[in-house]
ROMI-461362 format. One record per residue (C-alpha): residue number from 1; x, y, z. Coordinates in steps of 0.25 Angstrom, whole numbers. Layout:
BEGIN
<node num="NUM" px="X" py="Y" pz="Z"/>
...
This chain:
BEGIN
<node num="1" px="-491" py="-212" pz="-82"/>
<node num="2" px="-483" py="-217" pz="-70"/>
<node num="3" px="-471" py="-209" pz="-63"/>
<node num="4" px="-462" py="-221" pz="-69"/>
<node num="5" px="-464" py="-217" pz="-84"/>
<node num="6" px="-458" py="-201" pz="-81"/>
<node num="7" px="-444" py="-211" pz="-83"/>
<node num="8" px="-449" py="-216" pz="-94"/>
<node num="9" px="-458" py="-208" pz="-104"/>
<node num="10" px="-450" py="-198" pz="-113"/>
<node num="11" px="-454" py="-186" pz="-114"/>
<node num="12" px="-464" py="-186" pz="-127"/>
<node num="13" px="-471" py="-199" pz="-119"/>
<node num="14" px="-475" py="-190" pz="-107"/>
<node num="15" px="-478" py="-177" pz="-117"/>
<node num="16" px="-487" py="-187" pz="-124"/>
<node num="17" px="-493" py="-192" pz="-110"/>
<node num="18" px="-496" py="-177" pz="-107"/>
<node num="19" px="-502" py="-177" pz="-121"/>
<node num="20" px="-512" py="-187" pz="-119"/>
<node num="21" px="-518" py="-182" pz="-107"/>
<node num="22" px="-511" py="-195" pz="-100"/>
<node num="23" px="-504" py="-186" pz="-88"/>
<node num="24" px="-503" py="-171" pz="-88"/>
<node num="25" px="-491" py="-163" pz="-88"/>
<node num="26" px="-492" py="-161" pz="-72"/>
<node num="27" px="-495" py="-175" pz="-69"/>
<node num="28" px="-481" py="-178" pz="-75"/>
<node num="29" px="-476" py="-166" pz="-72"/>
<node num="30" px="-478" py="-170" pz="-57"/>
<node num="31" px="-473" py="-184" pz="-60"/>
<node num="32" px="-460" py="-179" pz="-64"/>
<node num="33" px="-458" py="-170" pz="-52"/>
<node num="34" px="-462" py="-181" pz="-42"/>
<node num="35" px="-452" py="-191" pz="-50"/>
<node num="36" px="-442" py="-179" pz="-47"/>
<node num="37" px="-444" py="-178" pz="-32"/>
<node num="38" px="-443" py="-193" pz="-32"/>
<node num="39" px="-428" py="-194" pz="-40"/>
<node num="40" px="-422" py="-181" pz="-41"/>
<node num="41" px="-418" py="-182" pz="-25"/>
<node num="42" px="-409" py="-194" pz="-31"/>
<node num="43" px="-402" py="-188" pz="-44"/>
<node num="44" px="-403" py="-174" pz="-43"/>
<node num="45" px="-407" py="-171" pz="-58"/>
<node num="46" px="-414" py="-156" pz="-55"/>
<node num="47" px="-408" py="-144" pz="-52"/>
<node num="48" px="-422" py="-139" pz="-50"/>
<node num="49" px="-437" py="-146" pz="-53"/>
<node num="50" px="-447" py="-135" pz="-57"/>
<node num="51" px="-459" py="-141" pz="-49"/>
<node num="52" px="-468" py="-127" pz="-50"/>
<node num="53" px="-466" py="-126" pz="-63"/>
<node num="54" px="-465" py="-138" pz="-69"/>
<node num="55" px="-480" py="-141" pz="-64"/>
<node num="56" px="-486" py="-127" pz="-68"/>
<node num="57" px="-479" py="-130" pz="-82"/>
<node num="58" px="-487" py="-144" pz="-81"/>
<node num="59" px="-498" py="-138" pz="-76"/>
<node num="60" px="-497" py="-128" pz="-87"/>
<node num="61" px="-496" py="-139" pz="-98"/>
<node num="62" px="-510" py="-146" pz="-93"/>
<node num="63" px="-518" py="-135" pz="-94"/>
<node num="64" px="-516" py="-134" pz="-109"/>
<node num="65" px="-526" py="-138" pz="-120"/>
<node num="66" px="-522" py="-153" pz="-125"/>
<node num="67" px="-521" py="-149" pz="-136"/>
<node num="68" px="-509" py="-140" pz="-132"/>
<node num="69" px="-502" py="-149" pz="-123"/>
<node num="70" px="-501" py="-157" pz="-132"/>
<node num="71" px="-494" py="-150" pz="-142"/>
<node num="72" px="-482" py="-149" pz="-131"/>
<node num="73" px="-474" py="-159" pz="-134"/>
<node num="74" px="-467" py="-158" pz="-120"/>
<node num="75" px="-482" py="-157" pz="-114"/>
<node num="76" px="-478" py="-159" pz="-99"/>
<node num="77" px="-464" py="-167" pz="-101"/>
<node num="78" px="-457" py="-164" pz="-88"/>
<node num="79" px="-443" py="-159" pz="-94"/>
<node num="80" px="-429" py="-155" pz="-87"/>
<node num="81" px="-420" py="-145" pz="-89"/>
<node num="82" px="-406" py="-144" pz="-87"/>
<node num="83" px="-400" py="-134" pz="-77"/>
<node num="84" px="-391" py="-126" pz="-89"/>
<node num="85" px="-405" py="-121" pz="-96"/>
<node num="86" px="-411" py="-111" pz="-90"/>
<node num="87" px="-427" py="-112" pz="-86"/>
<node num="88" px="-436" py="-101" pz="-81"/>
<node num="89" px="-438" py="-100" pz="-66"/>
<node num="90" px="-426" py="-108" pz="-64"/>
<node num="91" px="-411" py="-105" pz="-62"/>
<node num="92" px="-400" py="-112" pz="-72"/>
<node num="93" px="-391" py="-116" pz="-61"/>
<node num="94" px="-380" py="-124" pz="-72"/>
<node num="95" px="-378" py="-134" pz="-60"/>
<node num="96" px="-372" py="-122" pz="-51"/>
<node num="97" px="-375" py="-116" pz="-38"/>
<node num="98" px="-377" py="-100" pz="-46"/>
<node num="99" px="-390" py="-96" pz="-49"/>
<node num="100" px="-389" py="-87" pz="-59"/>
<node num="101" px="-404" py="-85" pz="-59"/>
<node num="102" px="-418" py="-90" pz="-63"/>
<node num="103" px="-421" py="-89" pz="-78"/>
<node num="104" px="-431" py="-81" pz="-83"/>
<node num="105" px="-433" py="-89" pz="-96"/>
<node num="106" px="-433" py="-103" pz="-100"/>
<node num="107" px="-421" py="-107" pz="-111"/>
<node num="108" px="-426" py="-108" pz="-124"/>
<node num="109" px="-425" py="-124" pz="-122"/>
<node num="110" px="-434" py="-124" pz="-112"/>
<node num="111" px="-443" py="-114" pz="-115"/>
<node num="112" px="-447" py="-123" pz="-127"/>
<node num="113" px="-448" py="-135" pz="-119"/>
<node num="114" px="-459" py="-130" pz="-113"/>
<node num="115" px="-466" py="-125" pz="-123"/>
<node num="116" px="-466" py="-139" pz="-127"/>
<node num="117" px="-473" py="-144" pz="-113"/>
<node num="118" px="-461" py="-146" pz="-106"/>
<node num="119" px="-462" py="-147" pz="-91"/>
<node num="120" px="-448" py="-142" pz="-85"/>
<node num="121" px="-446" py="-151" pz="-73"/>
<node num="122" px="-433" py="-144" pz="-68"/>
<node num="123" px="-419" py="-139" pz="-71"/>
<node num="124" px="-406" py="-152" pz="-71"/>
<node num="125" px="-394" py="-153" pz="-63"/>
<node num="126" px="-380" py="-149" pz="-71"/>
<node num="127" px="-366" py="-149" pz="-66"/>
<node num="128" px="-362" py="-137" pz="-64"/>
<node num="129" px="-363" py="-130" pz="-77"/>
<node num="130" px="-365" py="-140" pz="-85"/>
<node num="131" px="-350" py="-145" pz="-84"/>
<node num="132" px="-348" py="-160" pz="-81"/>
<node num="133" px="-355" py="-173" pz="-88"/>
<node num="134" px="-361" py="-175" pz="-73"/>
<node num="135" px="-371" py="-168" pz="-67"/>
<node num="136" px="-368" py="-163" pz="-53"/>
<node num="137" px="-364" py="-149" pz="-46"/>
<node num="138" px="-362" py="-145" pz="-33"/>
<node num="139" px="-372" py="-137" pz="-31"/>
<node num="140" px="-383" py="-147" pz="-37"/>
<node num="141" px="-378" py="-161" pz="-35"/>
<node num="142" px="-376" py="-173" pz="-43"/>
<node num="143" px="-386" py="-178" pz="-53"/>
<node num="144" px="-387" py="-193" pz="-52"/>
<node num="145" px="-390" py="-204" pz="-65"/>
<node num="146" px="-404" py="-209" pz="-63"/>
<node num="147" px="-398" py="-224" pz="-67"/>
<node num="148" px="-386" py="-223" pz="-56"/>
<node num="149" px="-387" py="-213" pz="-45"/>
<node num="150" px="-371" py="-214" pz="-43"/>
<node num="151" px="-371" py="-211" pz="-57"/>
<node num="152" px="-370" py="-195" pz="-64"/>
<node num="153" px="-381" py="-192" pz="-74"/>
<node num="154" px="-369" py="-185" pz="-83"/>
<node num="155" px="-370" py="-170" pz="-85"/>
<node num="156" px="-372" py="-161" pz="-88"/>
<node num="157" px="-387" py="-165" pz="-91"/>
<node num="158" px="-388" py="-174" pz="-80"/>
<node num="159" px="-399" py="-170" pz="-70"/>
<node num="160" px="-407" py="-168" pz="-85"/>
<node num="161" px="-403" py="-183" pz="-88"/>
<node num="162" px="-406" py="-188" pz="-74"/>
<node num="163" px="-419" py="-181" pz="-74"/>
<node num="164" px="-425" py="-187" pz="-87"/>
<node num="165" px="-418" py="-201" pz="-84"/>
<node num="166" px="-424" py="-201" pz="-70"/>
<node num="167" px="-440" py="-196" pz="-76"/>
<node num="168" px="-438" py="-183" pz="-68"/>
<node num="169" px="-441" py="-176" pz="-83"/>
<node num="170" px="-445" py="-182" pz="-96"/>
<node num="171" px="-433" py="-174" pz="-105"/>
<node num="172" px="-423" py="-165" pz="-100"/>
<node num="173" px="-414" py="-154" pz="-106"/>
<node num="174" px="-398" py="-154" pz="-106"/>
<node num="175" px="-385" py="-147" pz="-113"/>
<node num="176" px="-375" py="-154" pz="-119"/>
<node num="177" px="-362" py="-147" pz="-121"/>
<node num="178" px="-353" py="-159" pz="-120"/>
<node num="179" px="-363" py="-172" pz="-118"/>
<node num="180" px="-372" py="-165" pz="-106"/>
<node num="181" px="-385" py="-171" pz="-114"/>
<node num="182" px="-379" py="-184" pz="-118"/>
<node num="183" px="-371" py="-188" pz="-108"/>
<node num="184" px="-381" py="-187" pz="-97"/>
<node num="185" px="-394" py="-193" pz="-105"/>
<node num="186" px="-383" py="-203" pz="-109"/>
<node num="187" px="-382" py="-208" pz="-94"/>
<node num="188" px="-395" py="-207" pz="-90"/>
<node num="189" px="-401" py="-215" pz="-102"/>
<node num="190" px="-408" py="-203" pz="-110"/>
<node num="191" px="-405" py="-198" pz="-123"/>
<node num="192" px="-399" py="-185" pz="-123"/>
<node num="193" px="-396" py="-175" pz="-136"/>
<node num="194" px="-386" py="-164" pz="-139"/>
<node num="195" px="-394" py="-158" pz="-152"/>
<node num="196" px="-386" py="-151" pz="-162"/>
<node num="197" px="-379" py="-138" pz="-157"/>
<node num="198" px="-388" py="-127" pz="-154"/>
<node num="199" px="-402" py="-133" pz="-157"/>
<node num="200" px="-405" py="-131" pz="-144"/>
<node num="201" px="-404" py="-118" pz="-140"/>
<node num="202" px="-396" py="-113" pz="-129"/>
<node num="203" px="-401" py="-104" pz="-120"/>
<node num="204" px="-390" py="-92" pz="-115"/>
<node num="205" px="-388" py="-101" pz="-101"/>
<node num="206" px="-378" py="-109" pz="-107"/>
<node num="207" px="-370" py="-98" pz="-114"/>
<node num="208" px="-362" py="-103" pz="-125"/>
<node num="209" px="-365" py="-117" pz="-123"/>
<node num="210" px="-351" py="-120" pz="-120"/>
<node num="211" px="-349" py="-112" pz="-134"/>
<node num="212" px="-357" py="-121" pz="-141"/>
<node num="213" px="-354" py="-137" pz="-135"/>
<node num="214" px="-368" py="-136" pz="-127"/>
<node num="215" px="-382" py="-141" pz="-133"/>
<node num="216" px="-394" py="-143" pz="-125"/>
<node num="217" px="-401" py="-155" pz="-127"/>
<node num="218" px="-413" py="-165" pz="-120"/>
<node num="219" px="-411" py="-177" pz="-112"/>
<node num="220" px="-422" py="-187" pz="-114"/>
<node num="221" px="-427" py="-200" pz="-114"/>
<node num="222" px="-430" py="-204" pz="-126"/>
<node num="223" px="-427" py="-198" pz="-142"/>
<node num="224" px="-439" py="-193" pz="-147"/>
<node num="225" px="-437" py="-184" pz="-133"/>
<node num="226" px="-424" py="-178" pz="-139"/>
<node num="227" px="-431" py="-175" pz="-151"/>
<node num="228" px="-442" py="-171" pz="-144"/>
<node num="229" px="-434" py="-162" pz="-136"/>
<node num="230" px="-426" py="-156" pz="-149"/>
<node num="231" px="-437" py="-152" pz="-158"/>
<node num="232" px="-445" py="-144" pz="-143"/>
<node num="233" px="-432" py="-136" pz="-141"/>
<node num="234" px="-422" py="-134" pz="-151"/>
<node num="235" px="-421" py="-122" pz="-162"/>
<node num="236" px="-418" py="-135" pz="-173"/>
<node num="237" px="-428" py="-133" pz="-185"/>
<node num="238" px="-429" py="-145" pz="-192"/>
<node num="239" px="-440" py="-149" pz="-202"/>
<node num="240" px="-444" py="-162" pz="-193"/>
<node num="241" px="-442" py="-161" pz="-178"/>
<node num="242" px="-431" py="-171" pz="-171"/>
<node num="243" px="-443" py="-180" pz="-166"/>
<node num="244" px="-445" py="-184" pz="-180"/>
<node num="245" px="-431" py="-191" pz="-180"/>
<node num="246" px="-436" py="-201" pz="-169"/>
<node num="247" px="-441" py="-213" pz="-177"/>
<node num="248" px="-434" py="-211" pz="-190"/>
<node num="249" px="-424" py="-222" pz="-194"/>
<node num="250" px="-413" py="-217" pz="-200"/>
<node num="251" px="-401" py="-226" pz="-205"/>
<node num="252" px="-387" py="-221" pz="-200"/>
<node num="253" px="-373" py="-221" pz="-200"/>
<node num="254" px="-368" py="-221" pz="-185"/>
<node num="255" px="-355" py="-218" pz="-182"/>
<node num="256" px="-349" py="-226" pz="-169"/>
<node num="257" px="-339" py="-217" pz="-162"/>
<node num="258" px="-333" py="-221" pz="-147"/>
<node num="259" px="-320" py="-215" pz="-149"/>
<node num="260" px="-318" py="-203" pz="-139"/>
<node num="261" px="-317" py="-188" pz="-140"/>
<node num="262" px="-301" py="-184" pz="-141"/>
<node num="263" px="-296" py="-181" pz="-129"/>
<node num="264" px="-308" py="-188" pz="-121"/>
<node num="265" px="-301" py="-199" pz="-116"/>
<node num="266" px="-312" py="-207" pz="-113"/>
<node num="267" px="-315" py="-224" pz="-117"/>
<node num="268" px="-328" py="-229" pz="-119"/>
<node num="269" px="-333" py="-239" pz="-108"/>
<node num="270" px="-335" py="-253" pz="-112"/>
<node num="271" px="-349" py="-252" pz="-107"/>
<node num="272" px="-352" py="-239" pz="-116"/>
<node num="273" px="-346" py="-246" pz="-126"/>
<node num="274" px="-354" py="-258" pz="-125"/>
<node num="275" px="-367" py="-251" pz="-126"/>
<node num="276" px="-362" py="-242" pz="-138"/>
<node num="277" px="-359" py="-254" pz="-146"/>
<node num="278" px="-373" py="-259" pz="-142"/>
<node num="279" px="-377" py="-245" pz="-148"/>
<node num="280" px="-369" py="-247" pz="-161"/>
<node num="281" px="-378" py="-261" pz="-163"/>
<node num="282" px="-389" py="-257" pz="-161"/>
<node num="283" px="-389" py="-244" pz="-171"/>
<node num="284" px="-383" py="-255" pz="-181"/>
<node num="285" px="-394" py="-265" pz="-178"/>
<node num="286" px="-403" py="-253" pz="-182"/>
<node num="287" px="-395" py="-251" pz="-197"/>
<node num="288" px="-387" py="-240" pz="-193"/>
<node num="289" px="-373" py="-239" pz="-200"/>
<node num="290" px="-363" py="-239" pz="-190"/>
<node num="291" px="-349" py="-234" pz="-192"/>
<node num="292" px="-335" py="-235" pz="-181"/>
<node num="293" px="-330" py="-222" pz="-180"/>
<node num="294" px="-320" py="-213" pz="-173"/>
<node num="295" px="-326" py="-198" pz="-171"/>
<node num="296" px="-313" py="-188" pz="-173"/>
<node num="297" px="-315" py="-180" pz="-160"/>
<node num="298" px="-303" py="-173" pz="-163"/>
<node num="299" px="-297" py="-166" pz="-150"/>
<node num="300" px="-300" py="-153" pz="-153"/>
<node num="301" px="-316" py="-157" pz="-150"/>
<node num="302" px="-309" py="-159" pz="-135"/>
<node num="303" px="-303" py="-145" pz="-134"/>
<node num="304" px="-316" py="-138" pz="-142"/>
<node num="305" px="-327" py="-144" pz="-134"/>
<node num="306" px="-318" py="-141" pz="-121"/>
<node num="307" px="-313" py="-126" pz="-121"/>
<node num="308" px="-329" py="-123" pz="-126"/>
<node num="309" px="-333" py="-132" pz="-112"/>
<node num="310" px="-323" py="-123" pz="-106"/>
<node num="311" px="-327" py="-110" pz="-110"/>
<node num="312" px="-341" py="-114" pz="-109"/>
<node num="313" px="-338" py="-116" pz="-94"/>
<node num="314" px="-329" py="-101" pz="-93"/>
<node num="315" px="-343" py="-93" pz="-98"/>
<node num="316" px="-354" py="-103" pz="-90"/>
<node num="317" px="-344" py="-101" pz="-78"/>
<node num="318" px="-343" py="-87" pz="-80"/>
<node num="319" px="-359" py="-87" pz="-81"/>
<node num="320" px="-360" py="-86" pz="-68"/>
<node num="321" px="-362" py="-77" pz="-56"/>
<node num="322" px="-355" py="-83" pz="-45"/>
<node num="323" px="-344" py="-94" pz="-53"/>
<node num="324" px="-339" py="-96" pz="-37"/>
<node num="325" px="-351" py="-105" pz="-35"/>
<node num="326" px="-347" py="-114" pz="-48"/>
<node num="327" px="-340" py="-127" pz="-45"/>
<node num="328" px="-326" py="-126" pz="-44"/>
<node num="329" px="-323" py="-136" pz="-57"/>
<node num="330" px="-335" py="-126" pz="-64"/>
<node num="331" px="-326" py="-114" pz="-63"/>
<node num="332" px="-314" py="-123" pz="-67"/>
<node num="333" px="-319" py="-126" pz="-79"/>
<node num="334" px="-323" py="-112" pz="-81"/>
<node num="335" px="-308" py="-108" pz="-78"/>
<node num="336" px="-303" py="-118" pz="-88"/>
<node num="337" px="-312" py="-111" pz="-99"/>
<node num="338" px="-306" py="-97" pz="-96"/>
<node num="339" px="-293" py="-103" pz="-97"/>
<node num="340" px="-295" py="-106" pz="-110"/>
<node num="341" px="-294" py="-93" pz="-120"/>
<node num="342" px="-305" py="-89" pz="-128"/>
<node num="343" px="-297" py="-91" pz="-140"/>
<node num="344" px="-299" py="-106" pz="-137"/>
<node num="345" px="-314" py="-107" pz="-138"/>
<node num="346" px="-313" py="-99" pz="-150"/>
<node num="347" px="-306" py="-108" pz="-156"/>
<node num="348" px="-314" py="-119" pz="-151"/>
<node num="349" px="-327" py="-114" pz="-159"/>
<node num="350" px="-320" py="-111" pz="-171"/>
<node num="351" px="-314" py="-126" pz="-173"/>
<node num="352" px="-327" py="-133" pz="-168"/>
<node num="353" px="-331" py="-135" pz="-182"/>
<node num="354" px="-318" py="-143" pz="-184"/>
<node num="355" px="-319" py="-151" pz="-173"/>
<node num="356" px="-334" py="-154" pz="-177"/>
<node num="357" px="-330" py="-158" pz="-190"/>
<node num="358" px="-319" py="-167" pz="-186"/>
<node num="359" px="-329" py="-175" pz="-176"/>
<node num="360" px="-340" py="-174" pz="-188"/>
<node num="361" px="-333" py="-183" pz="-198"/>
<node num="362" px="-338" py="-194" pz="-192"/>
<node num="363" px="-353" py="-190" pz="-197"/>
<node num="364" px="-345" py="-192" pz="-211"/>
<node num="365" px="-348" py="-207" pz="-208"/>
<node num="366" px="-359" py="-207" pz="-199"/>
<node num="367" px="-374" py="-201" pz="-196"/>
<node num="368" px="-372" py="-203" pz="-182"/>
<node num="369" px="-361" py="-207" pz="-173"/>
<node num="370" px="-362" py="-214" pz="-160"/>
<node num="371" px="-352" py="-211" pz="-146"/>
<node num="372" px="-352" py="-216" pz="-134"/>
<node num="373" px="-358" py="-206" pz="-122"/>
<node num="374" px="-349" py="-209" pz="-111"/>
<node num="375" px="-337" py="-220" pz="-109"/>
<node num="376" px="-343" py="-226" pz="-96"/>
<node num="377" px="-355" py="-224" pz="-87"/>
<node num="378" px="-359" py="-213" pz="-80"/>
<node num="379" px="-351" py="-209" pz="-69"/>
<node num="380" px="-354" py="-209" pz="-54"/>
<node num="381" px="-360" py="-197" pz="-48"/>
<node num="382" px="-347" py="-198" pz="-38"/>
<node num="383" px="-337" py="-200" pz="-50"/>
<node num="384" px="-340" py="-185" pz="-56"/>
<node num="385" px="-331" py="-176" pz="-53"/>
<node num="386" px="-336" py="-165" pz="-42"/>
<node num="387" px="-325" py="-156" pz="-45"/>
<node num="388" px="-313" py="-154" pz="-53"/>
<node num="389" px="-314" py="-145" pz="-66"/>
<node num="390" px="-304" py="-154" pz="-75"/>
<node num="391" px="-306" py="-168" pz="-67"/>
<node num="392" px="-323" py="-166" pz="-71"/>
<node num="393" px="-320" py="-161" pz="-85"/>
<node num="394" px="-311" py="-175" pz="-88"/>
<node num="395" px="-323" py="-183" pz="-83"/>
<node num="396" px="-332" py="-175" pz="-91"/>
<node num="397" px="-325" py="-186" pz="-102"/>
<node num="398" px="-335" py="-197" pz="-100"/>
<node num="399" px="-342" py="-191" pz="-111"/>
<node num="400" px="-333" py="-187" pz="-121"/>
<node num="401" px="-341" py="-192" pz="-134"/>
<node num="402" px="-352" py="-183" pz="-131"/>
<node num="403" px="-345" py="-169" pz="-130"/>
<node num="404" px="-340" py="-168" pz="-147"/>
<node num="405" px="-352" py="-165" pz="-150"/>
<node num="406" px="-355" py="-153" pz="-142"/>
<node num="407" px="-343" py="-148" pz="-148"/>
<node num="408" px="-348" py="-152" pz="-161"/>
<node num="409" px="-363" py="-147" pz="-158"/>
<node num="410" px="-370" py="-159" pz="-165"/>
<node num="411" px="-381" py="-166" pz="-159"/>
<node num="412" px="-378" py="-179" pz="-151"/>
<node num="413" px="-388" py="-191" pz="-143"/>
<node num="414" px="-386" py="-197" pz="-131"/>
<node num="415" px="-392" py="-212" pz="-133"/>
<node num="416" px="-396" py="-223" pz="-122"/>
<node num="417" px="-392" py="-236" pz="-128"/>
<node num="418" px="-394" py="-244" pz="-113"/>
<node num="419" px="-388" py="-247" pz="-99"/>
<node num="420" px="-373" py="-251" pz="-96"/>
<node num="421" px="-372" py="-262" pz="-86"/>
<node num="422" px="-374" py="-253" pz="-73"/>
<node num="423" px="-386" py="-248" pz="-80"/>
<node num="424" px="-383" py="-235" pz="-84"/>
<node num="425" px="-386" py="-230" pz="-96"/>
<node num="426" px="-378" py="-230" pz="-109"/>
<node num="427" px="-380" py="-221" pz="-122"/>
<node num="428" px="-371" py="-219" pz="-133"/>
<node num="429" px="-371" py="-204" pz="-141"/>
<node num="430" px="-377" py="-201" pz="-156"/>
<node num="431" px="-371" py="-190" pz="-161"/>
<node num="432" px="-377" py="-184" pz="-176"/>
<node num="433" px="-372" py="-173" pz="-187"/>
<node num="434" px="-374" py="-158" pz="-183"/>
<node num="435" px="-387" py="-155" pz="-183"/>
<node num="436" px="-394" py="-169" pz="-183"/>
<node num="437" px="-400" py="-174" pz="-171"/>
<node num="438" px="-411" py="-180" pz="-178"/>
<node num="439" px="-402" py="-192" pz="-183"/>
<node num="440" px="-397" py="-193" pz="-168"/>
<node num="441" px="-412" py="-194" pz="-166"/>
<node num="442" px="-417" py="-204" pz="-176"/>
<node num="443" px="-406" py="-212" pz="-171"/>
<node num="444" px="-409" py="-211" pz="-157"/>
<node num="445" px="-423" py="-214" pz="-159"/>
<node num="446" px="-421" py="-225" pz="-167"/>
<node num="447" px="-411" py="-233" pz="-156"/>
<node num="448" px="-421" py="-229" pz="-144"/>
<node num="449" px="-430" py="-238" pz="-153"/>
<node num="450" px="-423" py="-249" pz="-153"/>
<node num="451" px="-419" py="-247" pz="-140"/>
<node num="452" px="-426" py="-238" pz="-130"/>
<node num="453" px="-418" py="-233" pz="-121"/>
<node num="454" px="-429" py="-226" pz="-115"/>
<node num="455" px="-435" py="-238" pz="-108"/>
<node num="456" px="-422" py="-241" pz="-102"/>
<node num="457" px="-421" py="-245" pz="-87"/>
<node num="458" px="-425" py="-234" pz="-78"/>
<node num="459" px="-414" py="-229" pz="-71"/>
<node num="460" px="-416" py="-240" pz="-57"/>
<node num="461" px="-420" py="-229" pz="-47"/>
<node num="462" px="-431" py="-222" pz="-53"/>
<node num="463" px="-438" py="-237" pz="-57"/>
């Protein structure tokens, strides 16, 4: 194995290797760390690399029998975590300048990550509590895109999307509580899921999970990854695993849907839109059923998913110690949140379901439905708002389609479908019924096939 193939090998290919005796979980556990000392100076994707550890948990996976390594199915896979989950030995700074501690315990993700044979390589930069679709704080600095340097990653996933895009770690772990998966993996050419609400678990670092918008959920690079990922860490019993979806052929009804969220006020680019219609011929070259539709994202969705963001941010603010060292705009938000009465999120919970089943009637015609990701490119590192609670939640917009369904809690797929023009990536959204991430899958699956994203161009600097 050669340095180069850490940007290309998914993470089953290098468990495999590990398997077959053709490197050892510290040769490639070293390789990833010399690939972070080379890049990580340039985009800033770690909050913190666990050399000591990483290499004795290597080191640990060598000495077993072959017969047990090779029942790991992570056996020496170099994974990331994001810096909102907590990991033991390690603080969960949440993109802030207060340490609240180091954690005694390993959340319940992570713990079964590695007793899959996961190697954790380090903890991911976040804004500051996970607030903005851009991943930069003051106390941390700006994460930058692997394909543009100038370029922002997206957030709040970002250092998780620039590690596994850049070959600083084979998969990575995000949350999602209003396209915080997606919208990252989505810029930086990975396939990102928000599984179904609450299949994976939680852990009581993050609350109420913004009371019920946030889902934790892998950043990879390739689909029978995702699945991969799923069927290791969530509290889903199904009688097949998610992996069995990748490689079945299933003929659906996809629904085409670019029309935006009410009140989003945002157009889709011609360039977005050219690579979507692209999309949309190549799943009807395939035999797919596709159908024009209008989702009714009625403008109650706006209001729900906003005051529970809002409140989310009063009790994550409220979490802490010494709120004097948050940002300015954090504790604005925050502010906002205790405006709001508590009859208000009361009420928002009680009338999710009709929102859910009013942006759900499009499933009355359709397996699947397909949305855009974003309405143009990512933006410049320079162009994110560095202050401003009001000013950074309107720009937050970019990615209106993605945040319904954290509101609705059912699972969605970021796709890479290609490069625009500048060579940046471009993905479209698959979003499936409650409970069904296995037809978001099989689909995904089946398009990577045909076109395999994962052999895109490598993003130019880490050639």
């Amino acid at each position: 194995m050669i340095p180069s193939e850490l940007t290309t090998l998914d993470a089953t290919a290098l468990a495999a290797a590990v398997h077959a005796g053709e490197i050892t979980a510290t040769h490639l556990t070293r390789m990833t760390l010399d690939r972070i000392d080379m890049i990580e100076p340039t985009v800033n994707a770690f909050r913190v690399v666990m050399v000591d550890q990483a290499l004795f948990d290597a080191a640990r996976i060598d000495a077993l029998t072959d017969d047990v390594r090779r029942g790991l199915p992570l056996a020496g896979v170099p994974v990331a975590i994001k810096d909102d989950t907590d990991v033991a030995g390690q603080s969960t700074m949440w993109g802030t300048a207060i340490d609240r501690g180091i954690c005694v315990d390993d959340a319940v993700v992570v713990s079964r990550l590695r007793r899959a044979g996961a190697v954790i390589i380090g903890k991911t930069n976040v804004p500051e509590l996970t607030l903005w679709p851009w991943t930069a704080s003051r106390t941390w600095g700006a994460t930058r895109n692997p394909w543009d340097l100038e370029r922002t990653p997206g957030g709040s996933s970002g250092g998780s999307a620039t590690a596994v895009c850049a070959g600083m770690a084979a998969m990575a772990l995000g949350s999602d509580g209003g396209g915080s998966v997606r919208y990252p993996a989505a810029l930086t050419g990975l396939i990102g899921i928000k599984p179904q609400r609450d299949r994976l678990p939680l852990g009581l670092e993050h609350g109420s999970g913004w009371h019920g918008l946030i889902a934790l959920g892998p950043l990879t690079r390739s689909t029978r990854d995702a699945a991969l990922f799923l069927d290791l860490v969530s509290d889903a019993e199904h009688t097949t695993t998610f992996r069995d979806a990748v490689g079945r052929r299933q003929s659906l009804r996809i629904a085409v849907a670019t029309n935006p969220p009410a009140g989003s006020q945002v157009a889709l680019s011609p360039e977005c839109r050219k690579h979507l219609d692209r999309a949309v011929e190549m799943l009807a070259a395939l035999g797919h059923e596709i159908v024009v539709a209008d989702i009714d994202y009625p403008l109650a969705a706006l209001w729900n998913s906003t005051v529970r963001l809002l409140k989310g941010a009063q009790h994550d603010v409220a979490s802490m110690p010494d709120t004097a060292r948050l940002e300015r705009r954090t504790r604005s938000v925050a502010r906002l949140g205790k405006v709001l009465p508590a009859r208000s999120l009361r009420k928002a919970l009680a009338r999710e379901h009709l929102v859910v089943e009013s942006i759900n009637t499009v499933f009355q015609i359709a397996d699947v439905v397909l949305t855009p990701i974003c309405k143009a490119p990512a933006l410049l590192v320079s162009e994110c708002p560095a202050n401003g609670a009001v000013r950074s939640l309107r720009a937050a917009n970019t990615s209106a389609w993605l945040v319904p369904w954290n509101l609705t809690g059912q699972p969605a797929l970021t796709l890479p479908i290609g490069l625009d023009d500048d060579g940046l990536p471009i993905a479209v959204q698959l979003v499936g019924r409650a409970d069904d991430e296995v037809t978001l899958l099989t689909l995904a699956a089946e398009l990577e096939h045909h076109q395999p994203f994962a052999r895109l161009p490598q993003p130019p600097f880490t050639d």
